[in-house]
C-alpha positions, 0 to 999 in steps of 0.5 A: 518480505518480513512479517514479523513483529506488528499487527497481523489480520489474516485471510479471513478478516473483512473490514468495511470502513477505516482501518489505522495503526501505529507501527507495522501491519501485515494485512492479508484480508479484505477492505473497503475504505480507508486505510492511514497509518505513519507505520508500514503496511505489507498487503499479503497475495491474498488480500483485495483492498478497495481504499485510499491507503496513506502511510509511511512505506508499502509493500503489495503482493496483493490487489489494491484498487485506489489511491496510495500515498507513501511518504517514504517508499512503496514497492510492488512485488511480482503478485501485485495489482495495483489499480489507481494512482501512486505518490511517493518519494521511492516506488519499486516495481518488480517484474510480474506486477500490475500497475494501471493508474499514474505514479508521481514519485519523488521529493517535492520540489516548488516549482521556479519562477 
């Protein structure tokens, strides 16, 4: 995965609330809240995040527990967990990973009549 450039909070950083921001954050803490963002967000192997996250793309190593949107794409590398339900228009899942929960993935479309 790359990290670089962006925003980065390390292993030792607990957040208890709403966490945004603009362009690329590389999250390898603790969360419990929120997390929104129309950039990208990588949760690292060691991050635990308990959150509604709603971003543009993402990708997990981690555990999440929650919902997550990507409005463009999510992947779910070998060390992920990932425990609630899953929206987005592209949604990779490598082999390792742990995902309990439902995934809608696609554009969506109206339905006919």
């Amino acid at each position: 995965m790359n990290t670089q450039g962006g925003n980065k909070l390390a292993q030792d950083v607990v957040i208890d609330g709403k966490l945004k921001f603009v362009d690329r954050l590389v999250f390898n803490g603790r969360l419990k809240g929120e997390i929104t963002s129309e950039g990208a967000l990588a949760l690292q192997a060691q991050s635990l995040v308990e959150a509604t996250i709603t971003v543009k793309t993402v990708v997990i190593e981690g555990k999440v527990v929650g919902n997550v949107m990507a409005t463009e794409s999510a992947r779910l590398l070998p060390s992920a967990v990932l425990i609630g339900n899953i929206t987005t228009p592209s949604l990779t899942v490598d082999s390792g990973a742990t995902f309990q929960g439902q995934a809608t993935i696609g554009k969506p479309t109206l339905a006919s009549k």
